[in-house]
C-alpha positions as CSV (number, residue, x, y, z in Angstrom):
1,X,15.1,2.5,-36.5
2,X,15.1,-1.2,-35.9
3,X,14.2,-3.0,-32.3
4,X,17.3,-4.3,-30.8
5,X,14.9,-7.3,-30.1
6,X,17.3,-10.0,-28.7
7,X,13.9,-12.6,-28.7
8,X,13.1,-12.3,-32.8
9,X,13.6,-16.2,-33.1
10,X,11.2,-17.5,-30.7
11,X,7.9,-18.3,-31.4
12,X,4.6,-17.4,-29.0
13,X,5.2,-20.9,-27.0
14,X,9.1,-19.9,-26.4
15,X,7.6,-16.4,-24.9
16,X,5.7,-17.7,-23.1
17,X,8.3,-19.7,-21.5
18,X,10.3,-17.3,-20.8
19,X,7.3,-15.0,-19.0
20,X,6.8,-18.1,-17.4
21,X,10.4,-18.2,-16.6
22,X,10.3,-14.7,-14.8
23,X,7.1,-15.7,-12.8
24,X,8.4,-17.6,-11.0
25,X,11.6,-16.5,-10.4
26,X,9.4,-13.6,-9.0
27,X,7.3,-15.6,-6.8
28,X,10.4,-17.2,-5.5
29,X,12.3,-14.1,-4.6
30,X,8.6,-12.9,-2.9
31,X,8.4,-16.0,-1.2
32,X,11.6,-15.2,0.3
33,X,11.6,-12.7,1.7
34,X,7.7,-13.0,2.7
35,X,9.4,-15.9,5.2
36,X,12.3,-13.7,6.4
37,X,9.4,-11.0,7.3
38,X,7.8,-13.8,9.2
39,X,10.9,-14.8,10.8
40,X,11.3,-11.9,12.1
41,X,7.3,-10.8,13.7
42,X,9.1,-8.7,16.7
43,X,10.6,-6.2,14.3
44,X,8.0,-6.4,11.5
45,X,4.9,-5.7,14.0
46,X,7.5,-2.8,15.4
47,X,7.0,-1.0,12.1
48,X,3.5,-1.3,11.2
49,X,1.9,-0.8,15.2
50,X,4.3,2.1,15.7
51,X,1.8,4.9,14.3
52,X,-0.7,3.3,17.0
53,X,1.8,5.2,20.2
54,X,2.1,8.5,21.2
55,X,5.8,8.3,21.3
56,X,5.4,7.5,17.2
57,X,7.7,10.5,15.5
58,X,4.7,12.5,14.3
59,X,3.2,12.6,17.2
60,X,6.6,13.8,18.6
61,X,6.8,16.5,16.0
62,X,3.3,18.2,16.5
63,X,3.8,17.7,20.2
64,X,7.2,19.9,19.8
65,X,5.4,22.3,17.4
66,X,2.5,22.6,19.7
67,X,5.0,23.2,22.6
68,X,6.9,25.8,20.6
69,X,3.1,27.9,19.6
70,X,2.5,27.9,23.1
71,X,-0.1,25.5,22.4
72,X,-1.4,22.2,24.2
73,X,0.6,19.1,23.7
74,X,-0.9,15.4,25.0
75,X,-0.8,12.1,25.3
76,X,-3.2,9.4,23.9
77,X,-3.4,5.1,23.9
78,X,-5.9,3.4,22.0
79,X,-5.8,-0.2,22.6
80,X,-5.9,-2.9,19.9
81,X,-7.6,-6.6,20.2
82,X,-8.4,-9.5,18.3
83,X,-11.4,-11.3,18.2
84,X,-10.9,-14.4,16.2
85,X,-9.3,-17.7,17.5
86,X,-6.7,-17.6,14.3
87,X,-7.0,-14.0,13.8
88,X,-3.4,-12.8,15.0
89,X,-1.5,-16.2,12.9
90,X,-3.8,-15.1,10.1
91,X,-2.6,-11.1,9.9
92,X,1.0,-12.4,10.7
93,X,0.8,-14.4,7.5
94,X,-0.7,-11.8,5.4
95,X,1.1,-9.1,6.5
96,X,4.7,-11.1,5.9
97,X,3.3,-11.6,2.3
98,X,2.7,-8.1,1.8
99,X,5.7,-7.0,3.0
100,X,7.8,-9.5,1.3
101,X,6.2,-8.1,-2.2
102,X,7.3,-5.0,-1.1
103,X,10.8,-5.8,-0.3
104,X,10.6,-7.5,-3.1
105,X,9.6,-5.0,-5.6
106,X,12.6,-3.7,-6.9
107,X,13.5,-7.3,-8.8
108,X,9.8,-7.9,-9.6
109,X,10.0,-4.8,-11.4
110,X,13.5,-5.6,-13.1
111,X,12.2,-8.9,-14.1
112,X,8.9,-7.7,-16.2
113,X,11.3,-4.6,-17.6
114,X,13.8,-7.8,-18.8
115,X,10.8,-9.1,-20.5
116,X,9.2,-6.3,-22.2
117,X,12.6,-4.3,-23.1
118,X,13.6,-6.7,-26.0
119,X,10.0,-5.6,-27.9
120,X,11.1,-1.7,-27.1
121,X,13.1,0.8,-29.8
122,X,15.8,2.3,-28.0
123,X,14.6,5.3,-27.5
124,X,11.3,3.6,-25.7
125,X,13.6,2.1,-23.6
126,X,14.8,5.0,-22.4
127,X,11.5,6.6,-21.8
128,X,10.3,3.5,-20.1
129,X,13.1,3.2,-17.5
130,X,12.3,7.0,-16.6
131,X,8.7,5.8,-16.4
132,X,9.3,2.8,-14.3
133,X,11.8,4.3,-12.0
134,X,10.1,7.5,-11.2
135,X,6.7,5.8,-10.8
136,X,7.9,3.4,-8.4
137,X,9.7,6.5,-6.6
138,X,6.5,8.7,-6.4
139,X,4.5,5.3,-5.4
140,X,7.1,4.9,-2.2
141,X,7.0,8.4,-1.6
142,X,3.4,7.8,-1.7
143,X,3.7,5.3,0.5
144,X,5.6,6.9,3.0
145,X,3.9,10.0,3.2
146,X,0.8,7.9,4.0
147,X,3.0,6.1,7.1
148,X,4.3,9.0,8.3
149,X,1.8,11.6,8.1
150,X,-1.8,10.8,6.7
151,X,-2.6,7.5,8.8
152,X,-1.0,8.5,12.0
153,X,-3.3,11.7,12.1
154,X,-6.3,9.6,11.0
155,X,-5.8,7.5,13.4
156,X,-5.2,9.4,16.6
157,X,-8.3,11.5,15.9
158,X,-10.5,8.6,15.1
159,X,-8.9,5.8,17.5
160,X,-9.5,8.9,20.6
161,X,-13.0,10.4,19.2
162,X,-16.1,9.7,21.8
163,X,-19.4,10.3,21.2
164,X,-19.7,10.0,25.0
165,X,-16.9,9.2,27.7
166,X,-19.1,5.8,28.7
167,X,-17.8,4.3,25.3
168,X,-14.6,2.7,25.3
169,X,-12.2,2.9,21.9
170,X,-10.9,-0.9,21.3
171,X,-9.7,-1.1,17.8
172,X,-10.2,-4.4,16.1
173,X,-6.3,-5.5,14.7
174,X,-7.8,-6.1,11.7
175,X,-9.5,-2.7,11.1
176,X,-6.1,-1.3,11.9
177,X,-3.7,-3.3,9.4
178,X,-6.6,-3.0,6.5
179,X,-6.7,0.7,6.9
180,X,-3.1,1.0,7.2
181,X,-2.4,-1.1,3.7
182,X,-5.1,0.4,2.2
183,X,-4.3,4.2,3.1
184,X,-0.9,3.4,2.2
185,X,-1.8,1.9,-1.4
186,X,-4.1,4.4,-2.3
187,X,-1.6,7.6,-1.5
188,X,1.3,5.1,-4.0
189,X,-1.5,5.9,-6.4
190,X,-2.4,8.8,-6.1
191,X,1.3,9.9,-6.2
192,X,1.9,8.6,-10.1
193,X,-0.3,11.5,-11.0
194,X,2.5,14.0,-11.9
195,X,4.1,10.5,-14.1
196,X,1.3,9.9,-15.9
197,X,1.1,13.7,-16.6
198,X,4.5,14.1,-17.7
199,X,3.7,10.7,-20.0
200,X,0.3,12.2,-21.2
201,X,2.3,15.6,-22.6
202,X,4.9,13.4,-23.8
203,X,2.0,12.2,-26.1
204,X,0.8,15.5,-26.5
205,X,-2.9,14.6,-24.5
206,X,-1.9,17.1,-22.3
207,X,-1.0,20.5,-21.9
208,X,-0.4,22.8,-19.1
209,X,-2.8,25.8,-20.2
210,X,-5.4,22.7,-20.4
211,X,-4.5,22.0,-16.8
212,X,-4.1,25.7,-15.2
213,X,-7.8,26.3,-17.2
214,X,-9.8,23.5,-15.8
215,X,-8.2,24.0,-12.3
216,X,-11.2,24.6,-10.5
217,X,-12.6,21.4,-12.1
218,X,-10.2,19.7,-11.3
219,X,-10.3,20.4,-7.3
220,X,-13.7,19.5,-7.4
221,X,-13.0,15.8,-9.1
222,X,-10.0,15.8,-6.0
223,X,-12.7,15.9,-3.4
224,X,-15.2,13.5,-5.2
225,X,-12.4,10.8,-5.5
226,X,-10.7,11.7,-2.0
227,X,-14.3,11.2,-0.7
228,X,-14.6,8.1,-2.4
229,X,-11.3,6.3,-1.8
230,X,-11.6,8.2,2.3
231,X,-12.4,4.9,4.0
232,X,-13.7,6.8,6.6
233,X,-16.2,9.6,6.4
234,X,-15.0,12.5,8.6
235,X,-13.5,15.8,7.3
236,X,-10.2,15.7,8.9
237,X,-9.1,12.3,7.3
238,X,-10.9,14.2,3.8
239,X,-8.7,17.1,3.9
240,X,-5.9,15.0,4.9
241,X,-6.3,13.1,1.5
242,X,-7.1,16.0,-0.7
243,X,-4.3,18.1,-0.1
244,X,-2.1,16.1,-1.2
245,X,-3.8,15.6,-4.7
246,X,-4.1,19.1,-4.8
247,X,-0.4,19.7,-4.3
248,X,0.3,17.0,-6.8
249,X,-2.0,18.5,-9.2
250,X,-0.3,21.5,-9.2
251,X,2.8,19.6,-9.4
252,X,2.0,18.3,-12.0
253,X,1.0,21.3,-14.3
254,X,4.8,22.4,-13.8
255,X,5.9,19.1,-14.8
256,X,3.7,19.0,-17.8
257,X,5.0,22.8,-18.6
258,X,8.4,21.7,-18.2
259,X,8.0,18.6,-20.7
260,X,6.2,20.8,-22.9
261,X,9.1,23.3,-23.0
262,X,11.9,20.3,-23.5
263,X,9.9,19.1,-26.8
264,X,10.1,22.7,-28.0
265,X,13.7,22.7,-27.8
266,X,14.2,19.5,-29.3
267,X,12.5,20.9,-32.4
């Protein structure tokens, strides 16, 4: 079968023009709308402080579930401060960046897929839009499931724990956004595990048997990396990172079944 390559003619120098081309058109487009995010600080600092609140939907949630099991329900406020003279302009302007990549992200992605596809058989095209759009779905599932669930718990038990009541919780800004972006980033990674499983057994690397056998293994490596990539050290935030790698895993074994099954049936 012959590569519908629409780029045979050019030479290395032309390629590289047009990968230079599709920089910075993506830089551009990040550029963007990194200064719309920064435009707009009221409604972007809404977003990423709101798990820092007790009226933050989680809370809200357990708070309802706690009611409803008869059990105790609370309040909490953990104030934030900045120590640095540039400090808060600094984080603005980082924090606009990051989130215009992320608004971003959809053309950045379209952009590099316009500039590999040409070099792909048709059928690799195919596999490589399934690739690319279900990893960037798990990644902002990822993502979310981090905002919405992982961080919020981390931080509400380690912004109100006290060694003594004379101590005082005042969480640096810094500390906060870091641990946010990086909590969030890790869990988008951690999420392409059932892709790259499905893309392993597409190979044939992987098989489910393999998976179901070394199970056990496998839950032990889940707690070595969730203790590793933890940026905190207690077990709450731990367990809160390992299961869902553990659900993932055996998400994953289905997945790999599944694709296992499909290139049966194709033969």
């Amino acid at each position: 079968m012959a590569k519908e390559d629409k780029t045979d003619g050019l030479n290395f120098w032309e390629h590289l023009d047009v990968l230079r081309t599709a920089i910075v058109k993506i830089v551009a487009v990040a550029v963007v709308f990194g200064i719309a995010a920064f435009c707009f600080k009221e409604k972007l600092f809404a977003v990423i402080l709101a798990p820092k609140n007790d009226g933050f939907i989680t809370y809200r949630l357990f708070n309802r579930i706690a009611a409803w099991a008869g059990g105790e329900t609370g309040s909490f406020a953990v104030q934030l401060i900045n120590t640095g003279l540039a400090g808060q302009f600094v984080i603005h302007m980082k924090t606009a960046l990051c989130a215009g990549v992320l608004c971003a992200s959809p053309y950045i992605l379209y952009q590099l897929f316009r500039f590999v596809s040409p070099a792909l058989y048709a059928c690799e095209r195919k596999y490589a839009v399934r690739i690319v759009g279900g990893g960037y779905a798990m990644f902002l599932m990822g993502v979310a499931v981090s905002y919405f669930l992982i961080f919020p718990l981390t931080f509400r038990f380690l912004g109100t724990y006290q060694v003594s009541g004379e101590v005082e919780n005042m969480i640096v800004l810094q500390s906060y956004i870091s641990t946010l972006v990086l909590m969030c980033l890790i869990m988008g990674i951690v999420f392409e595990i059932p892709i790259l499983s499905w893309l392993f057994a597409k190979l044939g690397f992987l098989t489910a048997d393999f998976m179901r056998r070394y199970r056990k293994h496998a839950i032990v490596i889940i707690l070595i990396v969730a203790a590793v990539i933890t940026p905190t050290s207690d077990v709450f935030t731990l367990s809160l990172v390992t299961l869902p790698m553990w659900v993932l895993y055996e998400a994953s074994i289905l997945v790999v079944n599944r694709a296992a099954s499909k290139k049966a049936v194709d033969r």
